[in-house]
C-alpha positions in Angstrom: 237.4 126.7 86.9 234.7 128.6 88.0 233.9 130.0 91.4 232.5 127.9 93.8 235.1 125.3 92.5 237.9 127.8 93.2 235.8 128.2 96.7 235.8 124.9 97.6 239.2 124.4 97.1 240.2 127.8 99.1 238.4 126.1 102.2 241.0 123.1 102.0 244.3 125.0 102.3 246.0 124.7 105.2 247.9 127.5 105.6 250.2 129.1 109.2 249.3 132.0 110.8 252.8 133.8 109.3 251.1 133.2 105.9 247.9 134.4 106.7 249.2 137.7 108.0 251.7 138.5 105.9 249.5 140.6 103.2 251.7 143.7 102.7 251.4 146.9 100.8 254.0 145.8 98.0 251.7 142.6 97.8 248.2 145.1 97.4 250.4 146.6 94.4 251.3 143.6 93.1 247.6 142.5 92.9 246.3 145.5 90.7 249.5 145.6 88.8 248.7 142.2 87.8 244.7 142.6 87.6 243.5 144.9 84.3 241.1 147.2 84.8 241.1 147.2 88.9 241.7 150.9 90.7 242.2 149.3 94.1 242.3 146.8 96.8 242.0 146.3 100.2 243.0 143.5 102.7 239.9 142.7 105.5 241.7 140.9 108.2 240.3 139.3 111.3 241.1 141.1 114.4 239.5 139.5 117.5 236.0 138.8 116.3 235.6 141.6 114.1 236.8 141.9 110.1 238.7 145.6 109.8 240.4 147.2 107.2 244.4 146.7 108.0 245.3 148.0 104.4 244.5 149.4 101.3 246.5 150.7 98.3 245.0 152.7 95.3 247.4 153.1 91.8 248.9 156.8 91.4 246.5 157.5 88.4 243.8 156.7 91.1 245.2 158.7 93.9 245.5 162.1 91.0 242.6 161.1 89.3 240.7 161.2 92.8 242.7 164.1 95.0 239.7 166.3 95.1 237.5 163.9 96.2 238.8 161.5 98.0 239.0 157.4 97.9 236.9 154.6 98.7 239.3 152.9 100.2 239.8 155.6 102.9 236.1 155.9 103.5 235.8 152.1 103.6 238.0 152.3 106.8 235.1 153.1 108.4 233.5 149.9 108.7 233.6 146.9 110.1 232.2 143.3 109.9 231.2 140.0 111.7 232.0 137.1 110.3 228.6 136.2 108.2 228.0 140.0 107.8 227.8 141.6 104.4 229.3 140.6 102.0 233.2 140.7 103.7 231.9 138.8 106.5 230.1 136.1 104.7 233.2 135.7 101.9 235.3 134.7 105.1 232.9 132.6 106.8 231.8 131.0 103.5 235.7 130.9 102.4 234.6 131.4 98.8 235.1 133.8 96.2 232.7 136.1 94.8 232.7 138.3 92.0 230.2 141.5 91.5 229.3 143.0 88.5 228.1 146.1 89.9 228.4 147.3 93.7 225.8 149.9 92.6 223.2 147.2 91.7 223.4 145.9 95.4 221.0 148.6 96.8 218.1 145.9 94.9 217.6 143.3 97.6 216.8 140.4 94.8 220.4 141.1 93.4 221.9 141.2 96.4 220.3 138.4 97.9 221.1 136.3 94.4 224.8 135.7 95.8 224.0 134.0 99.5 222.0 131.5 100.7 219.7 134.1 102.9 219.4 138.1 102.7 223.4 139.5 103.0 223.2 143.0 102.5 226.0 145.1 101.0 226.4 148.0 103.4 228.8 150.2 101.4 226.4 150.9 98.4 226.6 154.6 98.6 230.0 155.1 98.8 230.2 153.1 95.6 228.2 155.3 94.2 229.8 158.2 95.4 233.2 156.9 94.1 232.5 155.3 90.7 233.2 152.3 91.9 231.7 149.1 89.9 232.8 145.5 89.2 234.5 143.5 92.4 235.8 140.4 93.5 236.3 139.8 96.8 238.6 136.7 97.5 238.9 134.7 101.3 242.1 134.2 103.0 242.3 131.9 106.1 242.9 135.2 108.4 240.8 137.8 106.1 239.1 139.0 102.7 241.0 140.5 99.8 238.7 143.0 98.1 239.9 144.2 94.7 237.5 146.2 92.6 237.1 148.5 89.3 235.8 151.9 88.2 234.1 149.8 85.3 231.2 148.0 85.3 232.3 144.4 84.1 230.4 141.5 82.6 232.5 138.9 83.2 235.2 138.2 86.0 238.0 140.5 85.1 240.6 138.8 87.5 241.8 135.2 86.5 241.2 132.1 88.3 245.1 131.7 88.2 245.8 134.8 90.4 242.8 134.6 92.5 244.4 131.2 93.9 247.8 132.5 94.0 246.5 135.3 96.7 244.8 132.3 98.5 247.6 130.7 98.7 250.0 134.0 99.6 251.7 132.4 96.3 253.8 134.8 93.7 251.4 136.1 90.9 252.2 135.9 87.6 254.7 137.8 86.1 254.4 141.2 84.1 255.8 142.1 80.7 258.5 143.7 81.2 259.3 146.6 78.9 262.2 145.2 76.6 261.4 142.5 75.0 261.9 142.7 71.3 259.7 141.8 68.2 261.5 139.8 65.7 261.7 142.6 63.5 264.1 144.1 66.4 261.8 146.6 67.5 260.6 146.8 71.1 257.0 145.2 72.0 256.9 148.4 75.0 259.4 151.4 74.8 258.5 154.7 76.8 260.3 157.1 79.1 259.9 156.2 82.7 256.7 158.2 83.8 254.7 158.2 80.3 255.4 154.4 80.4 253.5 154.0 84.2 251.2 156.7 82.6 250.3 154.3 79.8 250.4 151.5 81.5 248.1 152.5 84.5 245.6 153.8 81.5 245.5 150.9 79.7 244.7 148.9 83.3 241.9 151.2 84.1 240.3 151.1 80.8 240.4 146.7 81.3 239.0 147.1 77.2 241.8 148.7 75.9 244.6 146.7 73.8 247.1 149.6 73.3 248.1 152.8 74.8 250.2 155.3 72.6 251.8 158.8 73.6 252.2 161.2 70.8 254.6 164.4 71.6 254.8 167.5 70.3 258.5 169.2 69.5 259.4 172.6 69.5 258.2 173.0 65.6 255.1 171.4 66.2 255.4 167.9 64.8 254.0 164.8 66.9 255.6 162.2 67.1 255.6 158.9 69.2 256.8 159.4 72.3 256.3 155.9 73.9 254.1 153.2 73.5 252.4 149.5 75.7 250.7 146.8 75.2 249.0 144.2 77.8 251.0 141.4 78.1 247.8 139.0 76.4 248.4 141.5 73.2 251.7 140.5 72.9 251.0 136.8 73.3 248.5 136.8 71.0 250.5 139.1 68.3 253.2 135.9 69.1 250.8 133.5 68.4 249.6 134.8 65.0 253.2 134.7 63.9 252.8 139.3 63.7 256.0 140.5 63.8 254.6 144.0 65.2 252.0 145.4 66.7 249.8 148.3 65.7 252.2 150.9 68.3 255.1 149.2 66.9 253.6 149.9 63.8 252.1 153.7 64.2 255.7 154.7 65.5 257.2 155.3 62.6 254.3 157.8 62.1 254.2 161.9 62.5 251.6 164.4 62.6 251.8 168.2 62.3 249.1 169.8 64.6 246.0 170.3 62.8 246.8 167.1 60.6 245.1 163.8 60.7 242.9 162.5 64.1 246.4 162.9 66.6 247.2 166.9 64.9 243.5 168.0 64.9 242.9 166.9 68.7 246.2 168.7 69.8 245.2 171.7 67.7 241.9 171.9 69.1 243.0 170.1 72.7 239.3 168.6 72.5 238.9 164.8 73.3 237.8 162.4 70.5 235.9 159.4 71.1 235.7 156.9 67.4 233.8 154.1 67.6 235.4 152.3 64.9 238.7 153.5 63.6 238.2 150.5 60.9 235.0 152.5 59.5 237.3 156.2 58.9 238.0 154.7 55.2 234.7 156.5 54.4 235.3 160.3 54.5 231.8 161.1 55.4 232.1 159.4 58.7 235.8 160.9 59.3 234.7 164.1 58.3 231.3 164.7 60.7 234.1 163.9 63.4 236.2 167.5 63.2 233.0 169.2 61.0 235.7 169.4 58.0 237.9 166.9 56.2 240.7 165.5 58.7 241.1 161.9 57.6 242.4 159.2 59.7 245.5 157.8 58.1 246.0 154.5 59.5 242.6 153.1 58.4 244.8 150.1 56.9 247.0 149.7 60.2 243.8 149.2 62.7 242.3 147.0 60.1 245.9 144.7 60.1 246.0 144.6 63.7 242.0 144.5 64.2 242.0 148.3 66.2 238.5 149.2 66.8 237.3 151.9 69.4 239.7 154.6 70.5 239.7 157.4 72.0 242.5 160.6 71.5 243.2 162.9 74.9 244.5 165.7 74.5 247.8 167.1 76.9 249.2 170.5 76.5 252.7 169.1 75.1 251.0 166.3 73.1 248.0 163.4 72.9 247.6 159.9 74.4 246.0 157.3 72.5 244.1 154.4 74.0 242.5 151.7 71.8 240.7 148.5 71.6 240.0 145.6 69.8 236.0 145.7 70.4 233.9 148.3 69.0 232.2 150.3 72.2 229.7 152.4 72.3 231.2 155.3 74.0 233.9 156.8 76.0 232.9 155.7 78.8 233.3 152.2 77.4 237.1 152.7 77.2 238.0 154.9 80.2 235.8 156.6 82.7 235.1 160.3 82.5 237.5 161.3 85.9 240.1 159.5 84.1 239.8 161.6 80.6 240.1 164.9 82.7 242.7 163.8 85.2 244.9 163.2 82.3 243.8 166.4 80.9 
């Protein structure tokens, strides 16, 4: 279904006034918990003749990630909009959805003129700029806009059809993994501590490219080990679908390190971030060694080749390292997670 199907559609439903207003902060959660890759939403609802902002919410890895700063969401207050003006005004008026690939872009009048019938300017350019903010979609409600957007720049929608008509529709979106479930070699598809797993699990969001998150500890004698692991809920269905019976964390947890050994030891000894392009490529010590400027070989070459692990990148934390991976091969860091990310987990 593509948009202005999904648009036409939204302009049919019929639904009451209760409905229309009951967008709630839980619900806002719910939406970027359920959308990979967004850092925040915020609900447009009609008030008189005007559009204002009656919420917002922004994930915890957002809020730290952005405390010296500030958010967009709280500088987006600021503005208002007619029905037909900008881009939240003429979503409403239209009642159908669009998607942005970059906010930034919009300051070129043939882009931003590209989405409308007419010149709609997007008014809030600058503060995109000033707040990393890329990729959005904004989706109408009978009573109001929904804007959800992302600190990547994205090339294709990165919220599905299916949960962009559920918010239409103030239906339930669809359900999360939850963090039990077992592979049917009886190990667990997600198993972390309470705060690493929201601290993977927010990472892996952000990042929208990355397949895995992994959190490797250090004990008291030095020795790494995995401390918890996740994986979007599309990585397990697809692992379920090719009959896998783990996945590469499953798989990497049986694993240790001693600090200065392998990719995980080296970046905790050195507490420098490592970006690889292609984990797949480390077979060849050449490559693995201009990494570190010595030998420090990457010893699960065979695992991210099983479980097709490209890109990753290693972060390091004073008690330990978080590992974030993908199936594509990027071209750099900022590929996988964005810069104010790498330091706020830092």
């Amino acid at each position: 279904t593509d948009l202005e199907t999904l648009g036409a559609s939204f302009s049919d439903l019929s639904l009451s006034r209760a409905q229309c207003s009951a967008m709630s902060l839980p619900r806002l959660q719910s939406i970027i918990e359920a959308t990979p890759g967004s850092c925040y939403a915020i609900s447009w609802q009609k008030d008189g003749e005007t559009l204002k902002q009656n919420l917002h919410y922004n994930p915890p890895w957002r809020v730290e990630a952005m405390k010296d700063k500030g958010l967009y969401t709280i500088a987006s207050a600021n503005y208002s909009f007619q029905p037909d003006e900008g881009f939240v005004g003429k979503v409403f008026s239209t009642q159908k959805p669009v998607f942005v690939q970059d906010l930034q872009a919009l300051s070129e009048e043939a882009i931003s003129a590209s989405f409308f019938e007419g010149t709609v300017a997007f008014q809030r350019v600058a503060l995109a700029k000033e707040f990393g903010i890329h990729s959005a979609v904004f989706i109408p409600v009978p009573n109001g806009v929904i804007e959800v957007g992302s600190c990547r720049k994205s090339e294709a929608q990165f919220m599905s059809d299916e949960i962009m008509a559920a918010i239409t529709r103030g239906e339930d979106l669809p359900a999360m993994a939850s963090g039990d479930e077992h592979t049917a070699s009886g190990k667990t598809w997600q198993t972390a501590s309470g705060l690493s797993l929201e601290r993977l699990k927010g990472l892996v969001k952000l990042s929208g490219a990355a397949s895995y998150g992994i959190e490797w500890a250090a004990s008291s004698i030095g020795t790494l080990t995995c401390k918890g692991h996740w994986n979007p809920q599309w990585r397990i269905d697809e692992a379920r679908a090719k009959g896998l019976h783990d996945l590469y964390t499953t798989a990497s947890a049986s694993w240790s390190f001693q600090s200065g050994e392998g990719f995980v030891g080296k970046v905790f000894g050195t507490q420098t971030p490592l970006f690889v392009p292609d984990l797949q490529s480390l077979s060849r010590e050449d490559i693995a060694s201009s990494l570190f400027g010595c030998p420090a070989p990457f010893q699960r070459v065979a695992l991210a080749s099983r479980f097709d692990i490209h890109s990753a990148i290693f972060i390091p934390l004073p008690d330990g390292v978080i590992e974030l991976g993908s199936c594509q091969i990027l071209a750099n860091s900022e590929d996988l997670l964005p810069e104010a990310s790498i330091v706020a987990v830092k």
